[in-house]
VOFI-256410 format. One record per atom (N, C-alpha, C, O): residue number from 1; x, y, z. Coordinates in steps of 0.1 Angstrom, whole numbers, always signed. Layout:
N
{nr NUM | X X | Y Y | Z Z}
...
% end
This chain:
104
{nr 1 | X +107 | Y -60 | Z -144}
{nr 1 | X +93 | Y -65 | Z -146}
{nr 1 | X +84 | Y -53 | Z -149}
{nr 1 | X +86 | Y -43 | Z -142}
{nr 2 | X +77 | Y -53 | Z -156}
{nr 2 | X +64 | Y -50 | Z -161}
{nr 2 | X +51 | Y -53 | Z -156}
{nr 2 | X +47 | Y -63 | Z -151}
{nr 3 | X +44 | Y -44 | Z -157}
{nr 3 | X +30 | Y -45 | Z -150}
{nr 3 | X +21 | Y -41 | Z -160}
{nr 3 | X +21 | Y -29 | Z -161}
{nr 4 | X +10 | Y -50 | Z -171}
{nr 4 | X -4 | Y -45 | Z -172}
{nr 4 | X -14 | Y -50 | Z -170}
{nr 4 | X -17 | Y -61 | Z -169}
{nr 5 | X -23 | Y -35 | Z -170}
{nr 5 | X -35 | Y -38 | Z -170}
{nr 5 | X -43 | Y -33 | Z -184}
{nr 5 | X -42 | Y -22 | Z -189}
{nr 6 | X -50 | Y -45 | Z -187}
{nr 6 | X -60 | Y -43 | Z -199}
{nr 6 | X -72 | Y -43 | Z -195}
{nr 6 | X -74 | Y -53 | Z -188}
{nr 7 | X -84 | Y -32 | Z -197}
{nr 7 | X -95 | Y -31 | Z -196}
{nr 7 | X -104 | Y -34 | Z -206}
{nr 7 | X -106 | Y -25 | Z -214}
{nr 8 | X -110 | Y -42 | Z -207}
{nr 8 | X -115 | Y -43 | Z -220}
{nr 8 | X -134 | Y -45 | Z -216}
{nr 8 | X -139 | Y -52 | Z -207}
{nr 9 | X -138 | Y -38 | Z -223}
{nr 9 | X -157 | Y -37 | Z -224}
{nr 9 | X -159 | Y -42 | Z -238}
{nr 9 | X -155 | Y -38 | Z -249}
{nr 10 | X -170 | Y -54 | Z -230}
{nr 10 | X -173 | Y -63 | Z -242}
{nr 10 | X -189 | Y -61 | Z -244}
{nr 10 | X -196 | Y -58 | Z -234}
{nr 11 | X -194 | Y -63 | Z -258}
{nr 11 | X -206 | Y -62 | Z -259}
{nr 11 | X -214 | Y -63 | Z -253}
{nr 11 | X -211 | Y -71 | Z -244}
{nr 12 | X -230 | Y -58 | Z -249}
{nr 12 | X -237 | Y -65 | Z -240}
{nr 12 | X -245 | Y -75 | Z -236}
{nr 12 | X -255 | Y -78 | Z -242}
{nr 13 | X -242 | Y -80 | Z -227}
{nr 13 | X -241 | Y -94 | Z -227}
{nr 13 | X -235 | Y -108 | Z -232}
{nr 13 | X -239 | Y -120 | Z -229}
{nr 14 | X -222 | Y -103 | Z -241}
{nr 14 | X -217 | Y -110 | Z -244}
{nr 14 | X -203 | Y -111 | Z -235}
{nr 14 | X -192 | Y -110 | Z -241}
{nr 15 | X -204 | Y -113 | Z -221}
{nr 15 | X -192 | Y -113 | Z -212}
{nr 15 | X -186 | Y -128 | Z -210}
{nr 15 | X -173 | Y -128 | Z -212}
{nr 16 | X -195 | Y -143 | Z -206}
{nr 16 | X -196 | Y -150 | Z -206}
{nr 16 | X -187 | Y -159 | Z -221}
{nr 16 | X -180 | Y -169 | Z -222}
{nr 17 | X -190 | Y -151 | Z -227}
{nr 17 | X -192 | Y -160 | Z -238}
{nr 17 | X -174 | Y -153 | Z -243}
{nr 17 | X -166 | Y -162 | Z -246}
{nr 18 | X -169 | Y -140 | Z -244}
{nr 18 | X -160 | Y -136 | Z -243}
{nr 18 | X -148 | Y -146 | Z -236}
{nr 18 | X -137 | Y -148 | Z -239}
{nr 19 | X -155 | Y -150 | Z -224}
{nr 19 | X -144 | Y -153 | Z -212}
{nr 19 | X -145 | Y -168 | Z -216}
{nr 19 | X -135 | Y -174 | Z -212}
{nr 20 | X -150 | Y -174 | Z -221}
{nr 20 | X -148 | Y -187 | Z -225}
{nr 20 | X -142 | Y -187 | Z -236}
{nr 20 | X -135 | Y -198 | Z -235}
{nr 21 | X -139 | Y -181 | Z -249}
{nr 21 | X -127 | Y -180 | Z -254}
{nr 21 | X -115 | Y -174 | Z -254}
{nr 21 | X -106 | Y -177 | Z -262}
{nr 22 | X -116 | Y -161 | Z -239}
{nr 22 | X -100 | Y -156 | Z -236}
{nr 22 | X -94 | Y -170 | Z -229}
{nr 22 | X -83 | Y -174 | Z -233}
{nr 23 | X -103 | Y -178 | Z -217}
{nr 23 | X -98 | Y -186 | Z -215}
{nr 23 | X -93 | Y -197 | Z -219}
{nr 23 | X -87 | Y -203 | Z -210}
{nr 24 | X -94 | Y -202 | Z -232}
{nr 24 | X -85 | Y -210 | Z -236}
{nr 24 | X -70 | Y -204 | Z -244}
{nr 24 | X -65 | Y -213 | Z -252}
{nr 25 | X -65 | Y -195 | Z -244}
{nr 25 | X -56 | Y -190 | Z -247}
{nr 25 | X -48 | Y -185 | Z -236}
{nr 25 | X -37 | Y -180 | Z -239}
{nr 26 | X -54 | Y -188 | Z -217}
{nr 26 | X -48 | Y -182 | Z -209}
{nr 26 | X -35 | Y -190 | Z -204}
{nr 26 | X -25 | Y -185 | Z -199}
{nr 27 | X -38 | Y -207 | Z -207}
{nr 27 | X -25 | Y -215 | Z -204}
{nr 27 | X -10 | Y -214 | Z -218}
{nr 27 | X +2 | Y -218 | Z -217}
{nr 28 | X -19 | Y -208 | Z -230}
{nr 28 | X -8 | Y -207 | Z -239}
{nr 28 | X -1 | Y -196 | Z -234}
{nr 28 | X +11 | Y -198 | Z -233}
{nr 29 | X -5 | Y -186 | Z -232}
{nr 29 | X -3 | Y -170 | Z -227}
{nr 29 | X +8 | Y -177 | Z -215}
{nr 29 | X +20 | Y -175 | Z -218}
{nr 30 | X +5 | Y -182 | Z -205}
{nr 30 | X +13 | Y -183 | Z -191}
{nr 30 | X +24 | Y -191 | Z -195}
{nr 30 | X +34 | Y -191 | Z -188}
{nr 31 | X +24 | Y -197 | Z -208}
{nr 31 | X +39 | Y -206 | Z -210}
{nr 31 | X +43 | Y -197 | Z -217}
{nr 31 | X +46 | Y -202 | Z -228}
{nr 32 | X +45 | Y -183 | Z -219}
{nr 32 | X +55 | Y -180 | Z -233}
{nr 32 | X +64 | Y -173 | Z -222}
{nr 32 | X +62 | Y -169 | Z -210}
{nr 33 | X +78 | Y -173 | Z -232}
{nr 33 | X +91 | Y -169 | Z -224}
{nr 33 | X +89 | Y -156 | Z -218}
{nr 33 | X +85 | Y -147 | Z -225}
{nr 34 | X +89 | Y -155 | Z -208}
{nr 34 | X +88 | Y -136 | Z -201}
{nr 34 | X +77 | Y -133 | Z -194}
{nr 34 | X +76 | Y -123 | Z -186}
{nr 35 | X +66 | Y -145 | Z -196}
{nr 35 | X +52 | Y -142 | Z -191}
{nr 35 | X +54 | Y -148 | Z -174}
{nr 35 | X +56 | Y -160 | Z -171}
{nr 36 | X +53 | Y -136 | Z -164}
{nr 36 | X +51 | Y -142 | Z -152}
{nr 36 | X +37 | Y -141 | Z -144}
{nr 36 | X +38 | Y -143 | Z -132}
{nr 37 | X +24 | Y -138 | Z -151}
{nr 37 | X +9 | Y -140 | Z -145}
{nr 37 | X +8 | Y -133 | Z -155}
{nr 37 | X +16 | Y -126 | Z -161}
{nr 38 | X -6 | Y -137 | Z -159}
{nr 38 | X -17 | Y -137 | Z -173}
{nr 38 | X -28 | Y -144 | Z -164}
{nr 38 | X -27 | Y -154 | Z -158}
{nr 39 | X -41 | Y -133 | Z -167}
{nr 39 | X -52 | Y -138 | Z -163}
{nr 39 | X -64 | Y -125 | Z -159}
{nr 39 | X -62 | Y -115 | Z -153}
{nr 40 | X -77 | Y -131 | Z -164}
{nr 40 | X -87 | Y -124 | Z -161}
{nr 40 | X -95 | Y -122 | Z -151}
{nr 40 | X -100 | Y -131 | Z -145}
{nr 41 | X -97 | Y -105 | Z -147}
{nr 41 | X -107 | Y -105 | Z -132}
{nr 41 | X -117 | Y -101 | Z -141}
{nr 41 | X -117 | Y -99 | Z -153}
{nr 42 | X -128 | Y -99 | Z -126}
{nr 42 | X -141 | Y -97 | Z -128}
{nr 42 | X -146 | Y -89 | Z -117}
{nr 42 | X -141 | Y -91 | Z -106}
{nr 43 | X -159 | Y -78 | Z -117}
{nr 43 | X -159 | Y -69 | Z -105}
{nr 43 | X -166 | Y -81 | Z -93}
{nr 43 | X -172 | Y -92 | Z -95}
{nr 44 | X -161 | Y -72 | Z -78}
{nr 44 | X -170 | Y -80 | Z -74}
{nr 44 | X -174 | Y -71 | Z -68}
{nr 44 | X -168 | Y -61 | Z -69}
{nr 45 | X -191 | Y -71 | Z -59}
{nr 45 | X -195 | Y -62 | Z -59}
{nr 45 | X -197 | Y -57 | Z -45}
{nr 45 | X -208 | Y -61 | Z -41}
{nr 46 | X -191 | Y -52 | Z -37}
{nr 46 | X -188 | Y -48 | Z -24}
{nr 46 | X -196 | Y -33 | Z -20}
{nr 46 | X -203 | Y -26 | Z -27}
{nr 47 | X -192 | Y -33 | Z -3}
{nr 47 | X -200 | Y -20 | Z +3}
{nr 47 | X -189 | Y -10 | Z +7}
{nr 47 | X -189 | Y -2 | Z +16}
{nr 48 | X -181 | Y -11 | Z -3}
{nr 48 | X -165 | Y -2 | Z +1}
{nr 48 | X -173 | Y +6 | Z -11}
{nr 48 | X -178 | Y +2 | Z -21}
{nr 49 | X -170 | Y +22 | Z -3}
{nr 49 | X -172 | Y +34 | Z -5}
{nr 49 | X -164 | Y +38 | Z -22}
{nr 49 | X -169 | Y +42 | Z -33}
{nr 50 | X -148 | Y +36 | Z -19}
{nr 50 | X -142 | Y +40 | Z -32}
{nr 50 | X -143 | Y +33 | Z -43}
{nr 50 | X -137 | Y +36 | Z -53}
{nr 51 | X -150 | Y +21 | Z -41}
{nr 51 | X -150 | Y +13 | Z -56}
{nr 51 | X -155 | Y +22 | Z -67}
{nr 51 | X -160 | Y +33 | Z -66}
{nr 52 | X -153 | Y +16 | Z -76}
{nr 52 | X -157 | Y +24 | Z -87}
{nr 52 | X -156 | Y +9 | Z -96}
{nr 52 | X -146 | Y +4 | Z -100}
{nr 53 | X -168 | Y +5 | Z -98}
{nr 53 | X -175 | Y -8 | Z -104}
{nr 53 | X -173 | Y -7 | Z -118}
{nr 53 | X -178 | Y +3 | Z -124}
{nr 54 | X -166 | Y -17 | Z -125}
{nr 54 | X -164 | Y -13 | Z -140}
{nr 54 | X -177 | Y -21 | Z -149}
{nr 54 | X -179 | Y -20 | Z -161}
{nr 55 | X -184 | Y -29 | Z -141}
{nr 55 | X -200 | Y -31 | Z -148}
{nr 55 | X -200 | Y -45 | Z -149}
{nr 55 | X -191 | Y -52 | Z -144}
{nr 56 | X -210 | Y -52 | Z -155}
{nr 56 | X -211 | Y -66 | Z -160}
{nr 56 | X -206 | Y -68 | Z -174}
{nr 56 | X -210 | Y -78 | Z -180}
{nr 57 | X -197 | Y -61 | Z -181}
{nr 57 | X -192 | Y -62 | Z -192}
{nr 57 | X -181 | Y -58 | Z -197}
{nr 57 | X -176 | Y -54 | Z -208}
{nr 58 | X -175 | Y -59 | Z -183}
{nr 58 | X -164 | Y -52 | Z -185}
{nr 58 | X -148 | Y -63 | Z -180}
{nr 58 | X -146 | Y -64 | Z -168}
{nr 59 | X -140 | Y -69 | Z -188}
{nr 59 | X -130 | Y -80 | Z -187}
{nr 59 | X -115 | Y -70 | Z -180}
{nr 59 | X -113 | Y -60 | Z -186}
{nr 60 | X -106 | Y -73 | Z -167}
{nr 60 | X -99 | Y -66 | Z -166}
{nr 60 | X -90 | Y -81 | Z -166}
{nr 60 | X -92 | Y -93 | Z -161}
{nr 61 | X -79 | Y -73 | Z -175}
{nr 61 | X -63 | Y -86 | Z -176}
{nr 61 | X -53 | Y -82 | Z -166}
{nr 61 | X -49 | Y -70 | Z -166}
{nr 62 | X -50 | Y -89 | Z -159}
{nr 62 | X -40 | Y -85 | Z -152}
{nr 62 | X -26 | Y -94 | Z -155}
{nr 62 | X -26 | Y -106 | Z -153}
{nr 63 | X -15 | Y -86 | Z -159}
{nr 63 | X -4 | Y -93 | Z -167}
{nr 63 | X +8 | Y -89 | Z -157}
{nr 63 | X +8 | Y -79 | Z -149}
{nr 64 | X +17 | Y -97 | Z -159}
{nr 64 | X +35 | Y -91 | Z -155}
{nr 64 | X +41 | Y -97 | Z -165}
{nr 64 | X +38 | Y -108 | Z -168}
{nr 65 | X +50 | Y -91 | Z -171}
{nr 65 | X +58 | Y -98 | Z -176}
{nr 65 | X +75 | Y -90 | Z -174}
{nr 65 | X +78 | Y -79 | Z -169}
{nr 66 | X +83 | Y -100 | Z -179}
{nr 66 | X +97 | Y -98 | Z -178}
{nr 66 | X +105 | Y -84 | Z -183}
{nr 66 | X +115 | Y -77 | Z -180}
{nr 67 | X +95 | Y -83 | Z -193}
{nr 67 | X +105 | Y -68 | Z -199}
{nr 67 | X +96 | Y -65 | Z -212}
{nr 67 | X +90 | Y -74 | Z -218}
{nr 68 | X +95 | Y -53 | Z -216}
{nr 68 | X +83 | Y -47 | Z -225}
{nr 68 | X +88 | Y -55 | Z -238}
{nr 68 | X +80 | Y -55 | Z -247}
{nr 69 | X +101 | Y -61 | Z -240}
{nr 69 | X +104 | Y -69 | Z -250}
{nr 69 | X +98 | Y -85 | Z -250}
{nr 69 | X +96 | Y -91 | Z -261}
{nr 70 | X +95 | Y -90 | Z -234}
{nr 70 | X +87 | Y -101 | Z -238}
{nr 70 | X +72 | Y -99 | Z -238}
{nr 70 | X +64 | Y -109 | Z -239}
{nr 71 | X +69 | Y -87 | Z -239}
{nr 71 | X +53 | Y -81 | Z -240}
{nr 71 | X +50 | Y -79 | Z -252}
{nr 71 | X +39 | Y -81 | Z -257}
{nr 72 | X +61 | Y -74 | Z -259}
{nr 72 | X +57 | Y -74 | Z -276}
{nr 72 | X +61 | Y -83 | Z -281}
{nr 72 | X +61 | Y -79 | Z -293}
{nr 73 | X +67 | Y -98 | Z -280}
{nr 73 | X +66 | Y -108 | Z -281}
{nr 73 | X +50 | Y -115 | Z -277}
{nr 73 | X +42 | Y -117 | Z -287}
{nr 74 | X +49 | Y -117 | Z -272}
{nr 74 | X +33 | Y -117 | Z -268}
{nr 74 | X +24 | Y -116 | Z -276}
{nr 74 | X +17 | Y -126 | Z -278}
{nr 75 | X +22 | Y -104 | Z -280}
{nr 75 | X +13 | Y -93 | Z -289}
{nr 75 | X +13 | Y -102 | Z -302}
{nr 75 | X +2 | Y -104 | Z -308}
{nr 76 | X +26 | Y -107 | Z -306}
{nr 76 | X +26 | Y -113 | Z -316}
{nr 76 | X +26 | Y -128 | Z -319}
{nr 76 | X +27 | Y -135 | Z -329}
{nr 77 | X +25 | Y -130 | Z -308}
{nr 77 | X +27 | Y -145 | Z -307}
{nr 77 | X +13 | Y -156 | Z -315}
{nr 77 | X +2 | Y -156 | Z -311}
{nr 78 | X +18 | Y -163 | Z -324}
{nr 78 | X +6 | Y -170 | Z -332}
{nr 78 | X -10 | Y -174 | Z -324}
{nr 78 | X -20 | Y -175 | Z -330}
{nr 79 | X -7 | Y -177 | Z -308}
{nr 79 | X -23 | Y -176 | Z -304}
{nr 79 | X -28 | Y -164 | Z -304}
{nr 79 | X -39 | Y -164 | Z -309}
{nr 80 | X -22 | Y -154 | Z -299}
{nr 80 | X -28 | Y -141 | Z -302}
{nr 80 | X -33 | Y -138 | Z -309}
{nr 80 | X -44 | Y -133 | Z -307}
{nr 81 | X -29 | Y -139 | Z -319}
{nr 81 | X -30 | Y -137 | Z -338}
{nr 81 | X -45 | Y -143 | Z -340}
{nr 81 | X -56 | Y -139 | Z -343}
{nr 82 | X -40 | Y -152 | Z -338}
{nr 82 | X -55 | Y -162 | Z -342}
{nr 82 | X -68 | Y -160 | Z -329}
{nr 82 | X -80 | Y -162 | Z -331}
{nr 83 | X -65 | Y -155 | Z -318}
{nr 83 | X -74 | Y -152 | Z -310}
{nr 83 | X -80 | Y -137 | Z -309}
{nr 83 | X -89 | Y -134 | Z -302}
{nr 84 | X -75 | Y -130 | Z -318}
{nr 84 | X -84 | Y -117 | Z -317}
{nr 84 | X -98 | Y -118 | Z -333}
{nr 84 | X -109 | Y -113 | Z -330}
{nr 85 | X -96 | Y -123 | Z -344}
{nr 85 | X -106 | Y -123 | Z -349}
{nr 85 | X -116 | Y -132 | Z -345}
{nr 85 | X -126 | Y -135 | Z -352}
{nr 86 | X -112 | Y -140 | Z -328}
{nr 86 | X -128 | Y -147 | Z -328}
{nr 86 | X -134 | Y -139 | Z -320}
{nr 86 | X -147 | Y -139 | Z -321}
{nr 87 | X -129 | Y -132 | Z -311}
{nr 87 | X -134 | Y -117 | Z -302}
{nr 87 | X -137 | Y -109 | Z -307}
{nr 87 | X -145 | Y -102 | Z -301}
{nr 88 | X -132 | Y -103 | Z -322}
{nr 88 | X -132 | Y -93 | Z -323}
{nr 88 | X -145 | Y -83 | Z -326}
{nr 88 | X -145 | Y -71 | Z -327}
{nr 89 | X -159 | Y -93 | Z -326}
{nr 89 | X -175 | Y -87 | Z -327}
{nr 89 | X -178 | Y -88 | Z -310}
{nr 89 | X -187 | Y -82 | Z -305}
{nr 90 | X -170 | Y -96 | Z -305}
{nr 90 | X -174 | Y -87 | Z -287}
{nr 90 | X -170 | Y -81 | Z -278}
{nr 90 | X -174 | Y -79 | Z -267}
{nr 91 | X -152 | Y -73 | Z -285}
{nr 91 | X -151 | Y -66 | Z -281}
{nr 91 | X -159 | Y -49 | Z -283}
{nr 91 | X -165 | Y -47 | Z -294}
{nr 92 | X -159 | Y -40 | Z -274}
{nr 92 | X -168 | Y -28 | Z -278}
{nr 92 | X -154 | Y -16 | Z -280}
{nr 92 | X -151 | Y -10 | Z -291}
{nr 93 | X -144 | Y -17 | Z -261}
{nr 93 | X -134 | Y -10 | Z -263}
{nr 93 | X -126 | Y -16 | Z -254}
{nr 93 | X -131 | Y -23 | Z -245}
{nr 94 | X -111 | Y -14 | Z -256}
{nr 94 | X -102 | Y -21 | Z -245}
{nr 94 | X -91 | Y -10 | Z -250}
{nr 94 | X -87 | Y -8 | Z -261}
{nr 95 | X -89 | Y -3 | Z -233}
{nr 95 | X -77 | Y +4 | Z -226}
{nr 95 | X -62 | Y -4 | Z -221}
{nr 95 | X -66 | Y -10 | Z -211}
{nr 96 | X -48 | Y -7 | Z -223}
{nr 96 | X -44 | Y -10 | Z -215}
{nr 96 | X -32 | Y +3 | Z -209}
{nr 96 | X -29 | Y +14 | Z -214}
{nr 97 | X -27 | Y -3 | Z -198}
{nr 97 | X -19 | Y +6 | Z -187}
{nr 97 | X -6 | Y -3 | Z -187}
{nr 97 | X -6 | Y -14 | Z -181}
{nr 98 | X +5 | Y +2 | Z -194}
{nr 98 | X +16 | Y -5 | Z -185}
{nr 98 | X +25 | Y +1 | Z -180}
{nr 98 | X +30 | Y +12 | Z -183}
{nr 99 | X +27 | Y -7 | Z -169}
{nr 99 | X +36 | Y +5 | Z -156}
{nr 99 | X +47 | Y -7 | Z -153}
{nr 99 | X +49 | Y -19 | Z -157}
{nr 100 | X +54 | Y +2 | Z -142}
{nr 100 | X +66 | Y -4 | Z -132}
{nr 100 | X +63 | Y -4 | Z -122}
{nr 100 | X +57 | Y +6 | Z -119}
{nr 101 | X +66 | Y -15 | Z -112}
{nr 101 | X +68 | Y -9 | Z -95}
{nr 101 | X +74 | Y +3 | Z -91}
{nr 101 | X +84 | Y +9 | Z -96}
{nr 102 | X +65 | Y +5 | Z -79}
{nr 102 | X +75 | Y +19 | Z -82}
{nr 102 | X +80 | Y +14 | Z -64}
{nr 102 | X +75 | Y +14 | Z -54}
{nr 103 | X +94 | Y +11 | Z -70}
{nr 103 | X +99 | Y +9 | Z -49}
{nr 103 | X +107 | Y +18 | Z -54}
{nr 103 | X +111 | Y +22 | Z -65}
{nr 104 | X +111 | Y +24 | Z -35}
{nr 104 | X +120 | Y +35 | Z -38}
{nr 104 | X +132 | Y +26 | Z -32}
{nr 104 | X +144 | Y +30 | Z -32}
% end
């Protein structure tokens, strides 16, 4: 299994409006072969010391999937395709991280 995280900063003020069209691509995303969670957070805003608040514009994905082979399946998969040129004037920048568990 696979672990990412995508960070993505979207225009300003256009957070809302981003997340209503990631979200209908989130039930296509959760059926493809390999995908085991797909889905978007949002900060919340607490009195813990180490937060470090990623803003009101800012979309974090949090993904697993089965193997970096069903991730780049993914990437390519025809909703994708078709869902990044309707985002693509709100997004600003998007980082992603993918990792492993690390058990010993």
């Amino acid at each position: 299994m696979i672990i990412v995280i995508a960070i993505i900063e979207v225009a300003d003020g256009r957070r809302d409006e981003f997340l209503a069209e990631f979200n209908k691509i989130v039930p296509l995303v959760n059926a493809e072969e390999g995908c085991i969670e797909y889905g978007p957070a949002i900060d919340v805003p607490t009195d813990i010391s180490v937060q470090q608040p990623m803003g009101d514009d800012v979309v974090t994905v949090i993904e697993k999937w089965e193997s970096v082979g069903t991730l780049r399946a993914h990437l390519s998969a025809p909703h994708m395709v078709e869902y990044r040129p309707k985002v693509k004037d709100m997004v600003v920048d998007m980082k992603i991280h993918v990792l492993q568990p690390a058990v010993s």
